[in-house]
C-alpha positions in Angstrom: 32.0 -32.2 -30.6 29.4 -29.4 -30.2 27.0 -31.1 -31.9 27.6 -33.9 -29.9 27.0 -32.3 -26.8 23.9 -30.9 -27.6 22.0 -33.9 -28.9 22.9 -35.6 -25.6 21.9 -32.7 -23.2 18.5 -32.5 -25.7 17.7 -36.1 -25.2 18.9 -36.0 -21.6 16.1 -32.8 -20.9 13.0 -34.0 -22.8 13.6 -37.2 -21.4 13.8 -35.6 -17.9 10.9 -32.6 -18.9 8.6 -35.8 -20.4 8.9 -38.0 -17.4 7.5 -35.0 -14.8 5.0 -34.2 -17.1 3.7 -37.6 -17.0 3.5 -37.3 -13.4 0.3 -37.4 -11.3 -0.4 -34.5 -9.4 2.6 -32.7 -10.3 0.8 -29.5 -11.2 -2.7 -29.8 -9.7 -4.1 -32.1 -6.7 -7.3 -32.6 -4.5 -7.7 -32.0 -0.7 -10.5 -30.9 1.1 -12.7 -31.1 -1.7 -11.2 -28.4 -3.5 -8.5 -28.3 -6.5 -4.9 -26.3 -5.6 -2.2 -26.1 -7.5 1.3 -26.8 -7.4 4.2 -24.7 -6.4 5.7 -26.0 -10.0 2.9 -25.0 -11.7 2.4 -21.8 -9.7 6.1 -21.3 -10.8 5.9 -22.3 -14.3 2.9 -19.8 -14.9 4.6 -16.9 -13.4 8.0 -18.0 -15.4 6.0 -17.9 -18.5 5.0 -14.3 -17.8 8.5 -13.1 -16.3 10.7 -14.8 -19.2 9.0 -12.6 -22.1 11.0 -10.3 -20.4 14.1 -11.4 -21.7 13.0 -11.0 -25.4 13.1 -6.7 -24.8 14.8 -6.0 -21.2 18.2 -6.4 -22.0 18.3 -4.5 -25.4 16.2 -1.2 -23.3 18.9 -1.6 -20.1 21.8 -1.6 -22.8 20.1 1.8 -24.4 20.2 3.3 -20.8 23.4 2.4 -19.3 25.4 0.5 -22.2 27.9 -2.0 -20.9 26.7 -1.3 -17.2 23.8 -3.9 -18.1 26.4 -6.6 -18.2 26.6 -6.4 -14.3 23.3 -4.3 -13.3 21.0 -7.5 -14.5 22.1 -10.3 -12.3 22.7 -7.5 -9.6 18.9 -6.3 -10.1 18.3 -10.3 -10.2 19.7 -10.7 -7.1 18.3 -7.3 -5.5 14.5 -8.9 -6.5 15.3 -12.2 -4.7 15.8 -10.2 -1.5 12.2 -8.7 -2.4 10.4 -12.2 -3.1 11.5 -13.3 0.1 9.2 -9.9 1.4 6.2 -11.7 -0.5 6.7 -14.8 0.9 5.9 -12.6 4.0 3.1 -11.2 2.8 1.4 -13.9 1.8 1.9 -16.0 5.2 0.0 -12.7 6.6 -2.7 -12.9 4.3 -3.2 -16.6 4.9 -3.1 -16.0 8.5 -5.8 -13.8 8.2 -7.7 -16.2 5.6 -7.2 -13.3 2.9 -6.9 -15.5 -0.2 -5.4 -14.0 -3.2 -5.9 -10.6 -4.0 -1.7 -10.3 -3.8 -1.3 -6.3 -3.5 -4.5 -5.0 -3.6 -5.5 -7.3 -0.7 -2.8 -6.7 1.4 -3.2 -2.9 0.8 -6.8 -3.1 1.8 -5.7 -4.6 5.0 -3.5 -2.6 6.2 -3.6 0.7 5.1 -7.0 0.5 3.9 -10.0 1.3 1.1 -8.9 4.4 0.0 -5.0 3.4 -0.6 -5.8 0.2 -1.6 -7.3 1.9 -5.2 -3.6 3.6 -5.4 -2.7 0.0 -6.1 -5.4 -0.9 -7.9 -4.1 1.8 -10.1 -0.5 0.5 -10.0 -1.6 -3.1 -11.0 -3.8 -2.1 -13.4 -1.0 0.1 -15.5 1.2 -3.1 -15.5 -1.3 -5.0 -16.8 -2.1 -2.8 -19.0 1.8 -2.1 -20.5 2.7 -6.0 -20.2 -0.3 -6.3 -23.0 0.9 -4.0 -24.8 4.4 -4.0 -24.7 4.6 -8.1 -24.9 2.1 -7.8 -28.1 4.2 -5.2 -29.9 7.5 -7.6 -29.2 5.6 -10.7 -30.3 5.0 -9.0 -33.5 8.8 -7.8 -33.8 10.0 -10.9 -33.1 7.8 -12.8 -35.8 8.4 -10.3 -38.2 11.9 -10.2 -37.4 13.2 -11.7 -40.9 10.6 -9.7 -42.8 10.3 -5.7 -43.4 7.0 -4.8 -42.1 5.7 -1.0 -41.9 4.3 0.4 -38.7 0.9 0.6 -40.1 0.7 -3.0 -40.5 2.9 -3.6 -37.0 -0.2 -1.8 -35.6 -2.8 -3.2 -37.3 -0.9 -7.1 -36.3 -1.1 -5.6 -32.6 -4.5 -4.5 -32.1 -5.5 -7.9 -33.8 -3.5 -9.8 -31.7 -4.9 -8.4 -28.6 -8.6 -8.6 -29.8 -7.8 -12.2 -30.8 -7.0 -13.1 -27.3 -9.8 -11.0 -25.8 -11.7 -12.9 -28.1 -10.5 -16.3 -26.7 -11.1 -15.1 -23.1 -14.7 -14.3 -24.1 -15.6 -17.5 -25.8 -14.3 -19.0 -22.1 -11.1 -20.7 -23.6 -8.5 -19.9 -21.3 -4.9 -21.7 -20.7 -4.6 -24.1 -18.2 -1.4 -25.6 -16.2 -0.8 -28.5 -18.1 -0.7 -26.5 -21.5 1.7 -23.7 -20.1 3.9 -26.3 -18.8 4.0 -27.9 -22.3 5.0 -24.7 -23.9 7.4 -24.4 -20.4 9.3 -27.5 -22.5 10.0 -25.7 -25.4 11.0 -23.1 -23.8 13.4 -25.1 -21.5 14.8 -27.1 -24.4 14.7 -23.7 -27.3 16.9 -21.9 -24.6 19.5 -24.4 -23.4 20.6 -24.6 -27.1 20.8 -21.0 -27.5 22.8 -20.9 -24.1 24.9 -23.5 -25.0 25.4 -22.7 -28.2 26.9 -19.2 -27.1 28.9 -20.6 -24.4 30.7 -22.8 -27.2 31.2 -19.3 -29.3 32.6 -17.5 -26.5 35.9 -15.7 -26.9 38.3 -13.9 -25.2 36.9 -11.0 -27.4 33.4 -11.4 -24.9 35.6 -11.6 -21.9 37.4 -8.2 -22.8 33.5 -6.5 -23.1 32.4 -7.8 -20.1 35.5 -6.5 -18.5 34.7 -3.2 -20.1 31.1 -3.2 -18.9 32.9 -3.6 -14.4 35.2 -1.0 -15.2 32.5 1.0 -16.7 29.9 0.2 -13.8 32.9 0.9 -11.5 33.9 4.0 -12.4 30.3 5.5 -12.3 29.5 4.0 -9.1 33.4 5.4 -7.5 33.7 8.9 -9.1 31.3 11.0 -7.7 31.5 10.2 -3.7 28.4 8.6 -2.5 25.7 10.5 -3.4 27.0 10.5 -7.3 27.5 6.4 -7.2 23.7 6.1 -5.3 21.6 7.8 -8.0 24.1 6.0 -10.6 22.8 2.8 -8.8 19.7 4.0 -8.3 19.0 4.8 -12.3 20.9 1.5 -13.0 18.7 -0.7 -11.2 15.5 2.0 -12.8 16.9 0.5 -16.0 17.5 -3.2 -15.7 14.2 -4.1 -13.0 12.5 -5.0 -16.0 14.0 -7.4 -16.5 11.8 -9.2 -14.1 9.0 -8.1 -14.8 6.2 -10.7 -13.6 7.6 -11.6 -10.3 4.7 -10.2 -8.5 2.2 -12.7 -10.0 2.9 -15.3 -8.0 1.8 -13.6 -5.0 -1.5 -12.4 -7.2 -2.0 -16.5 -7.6 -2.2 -16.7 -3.7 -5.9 -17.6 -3.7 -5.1 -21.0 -6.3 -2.5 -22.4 -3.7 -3.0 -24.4 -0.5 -0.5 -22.2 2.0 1.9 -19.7 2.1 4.5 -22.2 2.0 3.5 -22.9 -2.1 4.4 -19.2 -2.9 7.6 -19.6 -0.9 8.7 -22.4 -3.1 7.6 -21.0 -6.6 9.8 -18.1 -5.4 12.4 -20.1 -4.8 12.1 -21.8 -8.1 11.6 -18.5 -10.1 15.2 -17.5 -8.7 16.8 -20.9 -10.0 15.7 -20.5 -13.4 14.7 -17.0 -14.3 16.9 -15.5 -11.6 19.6 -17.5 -13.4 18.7 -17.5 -17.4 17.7 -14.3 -17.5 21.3 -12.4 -16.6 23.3 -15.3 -18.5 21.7 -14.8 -21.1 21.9 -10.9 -21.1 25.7 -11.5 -20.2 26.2 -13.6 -23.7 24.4 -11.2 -25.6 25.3 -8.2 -24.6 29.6 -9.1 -24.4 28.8 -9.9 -28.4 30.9 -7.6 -30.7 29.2 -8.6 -34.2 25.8 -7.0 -33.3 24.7 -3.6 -33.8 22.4 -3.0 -30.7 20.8 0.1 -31.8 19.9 -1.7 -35.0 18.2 -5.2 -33.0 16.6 -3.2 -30.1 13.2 -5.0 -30.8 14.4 -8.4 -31.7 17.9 -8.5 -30.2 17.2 -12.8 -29.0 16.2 -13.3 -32.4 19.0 -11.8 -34.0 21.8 -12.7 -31.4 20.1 -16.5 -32.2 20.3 -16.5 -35.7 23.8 -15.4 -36.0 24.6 -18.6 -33.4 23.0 -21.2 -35.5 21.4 -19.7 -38.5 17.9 -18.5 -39.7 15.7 -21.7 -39.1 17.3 -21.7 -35.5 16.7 -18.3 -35.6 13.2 -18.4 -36.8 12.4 -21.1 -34.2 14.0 -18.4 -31.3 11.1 -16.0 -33.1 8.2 -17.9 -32.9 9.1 -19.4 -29.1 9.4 -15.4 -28.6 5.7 -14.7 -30.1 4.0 -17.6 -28.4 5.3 -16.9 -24.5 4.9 -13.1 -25.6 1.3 -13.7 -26.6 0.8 -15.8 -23.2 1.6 -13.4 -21.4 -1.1 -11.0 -22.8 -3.5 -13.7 -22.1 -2.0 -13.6 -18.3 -3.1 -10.1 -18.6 -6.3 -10.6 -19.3 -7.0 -12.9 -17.3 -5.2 -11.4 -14.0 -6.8 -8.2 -14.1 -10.2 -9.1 -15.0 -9.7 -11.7 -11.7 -8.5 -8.4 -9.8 -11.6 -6.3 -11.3 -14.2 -9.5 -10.3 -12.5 -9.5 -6.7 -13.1 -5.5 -6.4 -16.9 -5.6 -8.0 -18.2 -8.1 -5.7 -16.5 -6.3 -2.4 -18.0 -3.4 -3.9 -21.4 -4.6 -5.3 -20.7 -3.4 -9.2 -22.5 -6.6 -9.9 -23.1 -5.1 -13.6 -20.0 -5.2 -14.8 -18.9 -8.6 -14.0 -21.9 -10.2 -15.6 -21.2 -13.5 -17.5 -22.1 -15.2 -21.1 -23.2 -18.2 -21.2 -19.3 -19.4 -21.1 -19.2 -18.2 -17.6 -16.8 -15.6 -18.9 -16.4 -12.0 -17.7 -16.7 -10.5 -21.3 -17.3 -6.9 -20.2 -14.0 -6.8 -18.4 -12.5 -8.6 -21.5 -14.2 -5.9 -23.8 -12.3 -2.6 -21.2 -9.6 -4.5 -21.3 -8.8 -5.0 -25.2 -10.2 -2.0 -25.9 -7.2 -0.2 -23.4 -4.9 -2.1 -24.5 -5.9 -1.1 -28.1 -5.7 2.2 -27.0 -2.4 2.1 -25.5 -1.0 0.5 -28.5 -2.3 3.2 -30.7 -1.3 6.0 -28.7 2.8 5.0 -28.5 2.7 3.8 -32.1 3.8 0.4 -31.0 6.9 2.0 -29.9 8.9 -0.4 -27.2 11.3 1.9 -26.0 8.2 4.0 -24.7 6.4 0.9 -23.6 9.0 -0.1 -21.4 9.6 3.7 -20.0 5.9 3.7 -19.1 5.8 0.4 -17.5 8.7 0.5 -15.0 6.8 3.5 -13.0 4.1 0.9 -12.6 5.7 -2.2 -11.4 8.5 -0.1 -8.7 4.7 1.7 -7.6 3.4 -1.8 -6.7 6.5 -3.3 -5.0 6.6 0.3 -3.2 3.2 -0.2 -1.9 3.3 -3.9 -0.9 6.5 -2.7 1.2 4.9 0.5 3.0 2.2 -2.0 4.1 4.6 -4.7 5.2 6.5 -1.9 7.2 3.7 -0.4 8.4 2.0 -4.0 9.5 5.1 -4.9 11.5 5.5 -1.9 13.1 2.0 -2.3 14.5 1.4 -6.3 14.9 5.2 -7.6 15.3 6.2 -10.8 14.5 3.8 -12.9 16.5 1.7 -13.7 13.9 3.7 -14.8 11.4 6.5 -16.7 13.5 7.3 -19.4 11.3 8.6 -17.0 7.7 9.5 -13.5 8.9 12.6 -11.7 7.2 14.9 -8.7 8.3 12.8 -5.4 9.4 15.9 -3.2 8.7 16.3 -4.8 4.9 13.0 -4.2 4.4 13.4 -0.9 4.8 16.5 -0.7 2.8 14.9 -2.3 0.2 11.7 -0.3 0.4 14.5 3.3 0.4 16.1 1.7 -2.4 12.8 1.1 -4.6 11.5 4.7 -3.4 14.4 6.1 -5.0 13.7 4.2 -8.1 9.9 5.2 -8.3 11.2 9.5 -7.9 13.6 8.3 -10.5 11.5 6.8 -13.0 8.5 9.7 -12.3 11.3 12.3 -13.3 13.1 10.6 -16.6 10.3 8.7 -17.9 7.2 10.9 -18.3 5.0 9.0 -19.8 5.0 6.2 -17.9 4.6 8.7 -14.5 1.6 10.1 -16.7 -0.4 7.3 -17.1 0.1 5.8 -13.9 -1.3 9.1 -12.3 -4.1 9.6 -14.8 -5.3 6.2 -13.9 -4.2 6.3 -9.8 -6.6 9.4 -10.1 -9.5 7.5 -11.9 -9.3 4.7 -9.0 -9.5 7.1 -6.3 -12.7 9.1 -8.1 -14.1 5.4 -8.5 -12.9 4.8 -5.2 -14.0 7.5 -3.0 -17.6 8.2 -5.3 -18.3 4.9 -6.3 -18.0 2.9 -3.3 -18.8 5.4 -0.7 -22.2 3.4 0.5 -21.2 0.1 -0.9 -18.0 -0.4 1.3 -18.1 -3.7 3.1 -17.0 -2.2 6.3 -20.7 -0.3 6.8 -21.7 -3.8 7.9 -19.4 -4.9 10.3 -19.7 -1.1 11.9 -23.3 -1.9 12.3 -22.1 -4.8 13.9 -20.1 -3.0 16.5 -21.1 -1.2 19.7 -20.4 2.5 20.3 -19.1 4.6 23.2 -22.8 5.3 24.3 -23.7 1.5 25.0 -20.8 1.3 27.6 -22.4 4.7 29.0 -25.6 3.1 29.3 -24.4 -0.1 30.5 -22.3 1.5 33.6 -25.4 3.8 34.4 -27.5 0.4 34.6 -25.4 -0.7 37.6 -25.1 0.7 41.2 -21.5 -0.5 41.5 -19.1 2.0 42.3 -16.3 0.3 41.4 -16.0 0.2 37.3 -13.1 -1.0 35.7 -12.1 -0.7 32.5 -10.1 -3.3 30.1 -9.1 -2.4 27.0 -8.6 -5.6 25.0 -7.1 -6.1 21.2 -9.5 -8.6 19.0 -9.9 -12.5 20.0 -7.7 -11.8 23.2 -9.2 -14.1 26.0 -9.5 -12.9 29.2 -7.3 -13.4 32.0 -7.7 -10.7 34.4 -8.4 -10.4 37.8 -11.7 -8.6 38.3 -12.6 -6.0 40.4 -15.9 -4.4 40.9 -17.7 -4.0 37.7 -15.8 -5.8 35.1 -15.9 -3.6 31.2 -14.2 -4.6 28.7 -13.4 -2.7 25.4 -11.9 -4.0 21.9 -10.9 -1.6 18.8 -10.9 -3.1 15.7 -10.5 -2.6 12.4 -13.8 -2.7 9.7 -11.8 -3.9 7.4 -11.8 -7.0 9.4 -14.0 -9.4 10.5 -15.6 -8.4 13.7 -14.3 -10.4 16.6 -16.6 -12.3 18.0 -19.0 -10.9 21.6 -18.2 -12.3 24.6 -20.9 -10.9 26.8 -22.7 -8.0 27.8 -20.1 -5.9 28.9 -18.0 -6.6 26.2 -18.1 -3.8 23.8 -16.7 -3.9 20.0 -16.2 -0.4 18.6 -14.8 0.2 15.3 -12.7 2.6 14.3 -11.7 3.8 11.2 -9.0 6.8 10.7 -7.8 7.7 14.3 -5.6 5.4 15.7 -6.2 3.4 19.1 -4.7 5.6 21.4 -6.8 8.5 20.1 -10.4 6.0 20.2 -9.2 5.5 23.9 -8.7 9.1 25.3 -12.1 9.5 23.0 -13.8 7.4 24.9 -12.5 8.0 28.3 -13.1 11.5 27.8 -16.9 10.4 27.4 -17.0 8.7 30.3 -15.7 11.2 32.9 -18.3 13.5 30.8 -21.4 11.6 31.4 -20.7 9.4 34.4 -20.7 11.1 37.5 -19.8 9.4 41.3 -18.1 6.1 40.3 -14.8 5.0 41.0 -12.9 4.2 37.3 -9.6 2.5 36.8 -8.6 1.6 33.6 -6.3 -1.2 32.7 -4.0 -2.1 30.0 -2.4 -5.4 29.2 1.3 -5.8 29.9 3.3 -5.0 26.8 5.8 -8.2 25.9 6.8 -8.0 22.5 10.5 -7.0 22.1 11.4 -3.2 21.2 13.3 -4.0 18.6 10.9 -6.4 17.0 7.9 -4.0 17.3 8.4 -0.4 17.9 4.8 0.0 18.4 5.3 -1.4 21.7 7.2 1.4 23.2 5.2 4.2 21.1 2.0 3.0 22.8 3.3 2.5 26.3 5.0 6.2 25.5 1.4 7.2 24.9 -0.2 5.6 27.6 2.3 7.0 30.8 1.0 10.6 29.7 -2.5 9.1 30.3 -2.6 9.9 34.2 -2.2 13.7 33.3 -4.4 13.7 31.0 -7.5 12.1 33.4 -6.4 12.9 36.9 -9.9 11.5 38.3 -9.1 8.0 36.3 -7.1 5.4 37.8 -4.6 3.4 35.6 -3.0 0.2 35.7 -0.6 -2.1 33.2 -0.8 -5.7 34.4 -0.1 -9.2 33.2 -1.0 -12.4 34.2 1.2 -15.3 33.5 -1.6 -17.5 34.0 -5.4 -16.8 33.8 -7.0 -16.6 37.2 -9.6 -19.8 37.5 -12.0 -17.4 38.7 -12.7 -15.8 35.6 -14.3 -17.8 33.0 -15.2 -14.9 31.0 -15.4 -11.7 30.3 -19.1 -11.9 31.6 -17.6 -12.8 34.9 -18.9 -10.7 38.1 -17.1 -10.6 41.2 
């Protein structure tokens, strides 16, 4: 009956797999002259690099919190899909700001800018670094699981493994969509028999350990008040998040997709089929009672698969293992020397990402294998301290894509990203929650804290040293005005009358003007420069002070140098809702104490709900 079963689901899914494959523009498609890709193929590459997860997650969660790991994975799974939904976000602000790709590093640059944005260089960098080296050390358990193998020659199968693929990368051959989704079949099919097959060997026997594994996760959460079942969450969720390792890549792959809307989807499908395998899976191998865990920490799928349905199943579960494994070190090759190209040409390190004559970025492949190497060498191919040292740098990453996220709404709202915006106050939760994680991790694993700071330090060096007269925003401050031109430009006229508008970038103008019409826009380097509207529209940058502080600055210049005019400065009316953006009542906070402040300066907070016909510009005179 069994058997039965699973020749007809087989048939039923490469039948079903085969037919979508077949497909026309099911991964890839044309429009507007350039080639996007799919949200199934966005997914599918990202699921590839996630699912090697499951091949050492469950077996280092189990070592941490034993039975808890029964319910801790599909509560981490479910705690991450919260989080995608906070990328989704992000990208719909990058594309709203034409910021293609770039995922953390680009957001990070954005908001909270050049110097912080090498903090996550730092944090991306270290996962890329540990998923290399942690995936190739499984890949080589795995396909050595039904041989005894010393760690000299483990080592020596590692460091040629990585090389290999470095080597690949070199000689340009990279993996394309259609071949991941091919190996995506396999996969599909490999893991719906192992699934099955366990559900038809599950026993009462599996129910009482899973029981065991709520009353365990219970009683640690209940017994010390709050505070003790918190950090017992808090170190549960440490232990199981990498399980899920990879979800961030989708929002690195923003710059291959047509919208935001792509990455919303391949989120969406991540959570129906990693957010789904991934803890079932960990359930039916976990609630086993014929495996010694401590024994199969390194090939615990294998293992688990062979005793299901024997050693050629298992040795097919083994070399499914190797070849996603080995993906996903390709992935990390390919990602970061994608991130590195991104940073050299903002930065003008035109040396290091020089080509061959296969258009590939060897000298980044060459770092890269030679880290990894390194890495490798240093842990002694050791998984349990692979996996310590790469949760500090995955929870750093999410931690700093969240800080931005916060920090962007609580200056810009919801007004630019109307159509996809989430809960403010989960966001925070979640960001509290993964801060907790990140102190956690730093404390109990070590290592992992160690090398993320060695290399967060490097970045910043590079960062602050390297880039400090190649920085893209020197040229759109040259762009800009400063303070001075609006002194010369009110000393030009005789009017007496000079008011002042301080305007946010690409507003249009809808004042009513009086006298001598100025108008003043802050904006950020890191952003394009908004366009000029006239002569007496003045664009000054500003780069660590906030607004508030650039506009007693420059008032404070004017009552300085201009002498016998009548000023009266004018804000826009504030209309975003308190709740949605705090910023709004900080600023108008700030700006009520700005009468005190300049006694001799008229102020005034107007709106117009429609733009006077009069004034057709910001060049308009009265």
């Amino acid at each position: 009956m069994a058997q039965a079963i699973l020749w007809i689901l087989n048939i039923g899914l490469v039948i079903f797999l085969f037919s979508l494959f077949t497909r026309k523009d099911l991964l890839s498609y044309f429009k507007g002259g350039r080639l996007w890709i799919t949200w199934l193929a966005t997914g599918v590459i990202t699921l590839m690099d996630e699912f090697t997860s499951i091949f050492y997650a469950p077996s280092e969660a189990f070592r941490f919190i034993g039975l808890a790991a029964i319910i801790f994975i599909p509560f981490t799974a479910i705690f991450i899909r919260f989080l995608t939904t906070r990328m989704v976000e992000i990208a719909e602000i990058l594309d709203f700001h034409h910021l293609k790709g770039g995922g953390v590093y680009n957001f990070s640059y954005f908001v909270l800018g050049p110097l912080i944005s090498f903090v996550a260089v730092a944090s991306i960098m270290v996962d890329y670094i540990l998923t290399a080296a942690i995936s190739t050390i499984s890949a080589v358990e795995n396909s050595g699981s039904f041989f005894t193998l010393g760690v000299p020659v483990k080592l020596a199968l590692a460091v040629l493994a990585v090389w290999g693929i470095a080597g690949l990368n070199i000689s340009g051959i990279r993996e394309n969509a259609r071949v991941t989704f091919a190996i995506f079949i396999a996969t599909a099919i490999i893991f719906m028999n192992l699934i099955v097959s366990a559900l038809f060997h599950f026993h009462m026997e599996n129910v009482v350990v899973i029981q065991q594994g709520f009353h365990q996760s219970f009683a640690h959460l209940t017994s010390g008040g709050f505070f003790g079942g918190y950090s017992y969450m808090i170190a549960a969720i440490s232990s199981c998040v990498l399980a899920y390792s990879g979800v961030e890549s989708v929002l690195q792959s923003a710059g291959l997709v047509e919208d935001w809307r792509v990455i919303g989807k391949a989120y969406i499908f991540l959570a129906l089929t990693v957010g789904i395998v991934t803890p079932l899976v960990t359930v039916l191998v976990l609630s086993q009672t014929n495996i010694n865990f401590a024994e199969h920490e390194t090939d615990l799928i294998t293992h688990f698969a062979t005793l299901l349905r024997g050693r050629i199943f298992g040795i097919t579960v083994g070399a499914l293992a190797s070849v996603t494994l080995l993906m996903a070190v390709n992935t990390a090759f390919v990602a970061s020397s994608e991130l590195m190209e991104r940073i050299c040409h903002r930065y003008g390190f035109h040396w290091f990402i020089k080509t061959n004559k296969r258009a590939s970025l060897y000298r980044i492949h060459i770092a890269n294998a030679l880290f990894y190497s390194i890495i490798i060498l240093m842990t002694q191919g050791s998984q349990g301290t692979l996996a310590d040292m790469y949760a500090v740098g995955l929870v750093a990453s999410f931690l700093i894509n969240l800080l931005a996220l916060l920090i962007y709404h609580y200056s810009k709202g919801t007004k630019e990203v109307a159509p996809y915006n989430v809960s403010r106050l989960g966001t925070l939760l979640i960001f509290v929650v993964l801060g907790s994680c990140f102190l956690y991790l730093c404390y109990h694993k070590p290592h992992g804290f160690l090398l993320w700071i060695v290399v967060t330090i490097f970045s910043l060096i590079a960062g602050i040293y390297g880039t400090r007269k190649r920085a893209p925003e020197l040229k759109e401050i040259e762009e800009g005005e400063n303070p001075m031109d609006i002194i010369f430009y009110m000393a030009e006229s005789e009017e007496t009358n000079i008011n002042i508008y301080f305007k946010r970038p690409f507003d249009t103008a809808q004042e009513k003007m009086y006298g001598l019409p100025l108008f003043v826009t802050f904006y950020s380097p890191r952003q394009k420069i908004p366009p000029r509207a006239g002569p007496n529209h003045f664009r000054i940058p500003f780069k660590r002070a906030n607004i508030f502080n650039n506009i007693v600055a420059t008032l404070s210049l004017v009552l300085y140098e201009i002498n016998g005019k009548n000023i009266t400065v004018h804000f826009g009316w504030p209309t975003s809702s308190w709740i949605d953006r705090l910023s709004t009542g900080v600023m108008v906070f700030q700006f009520i104490r700005l009468p005190k402040r300049f006694p001799k300066i008229h102020f005034k907070i107007e709106y117009f709900q429609i733009a006077d016909p009069t004034a057709t510009g910001l060049q308009s005179e009265p």
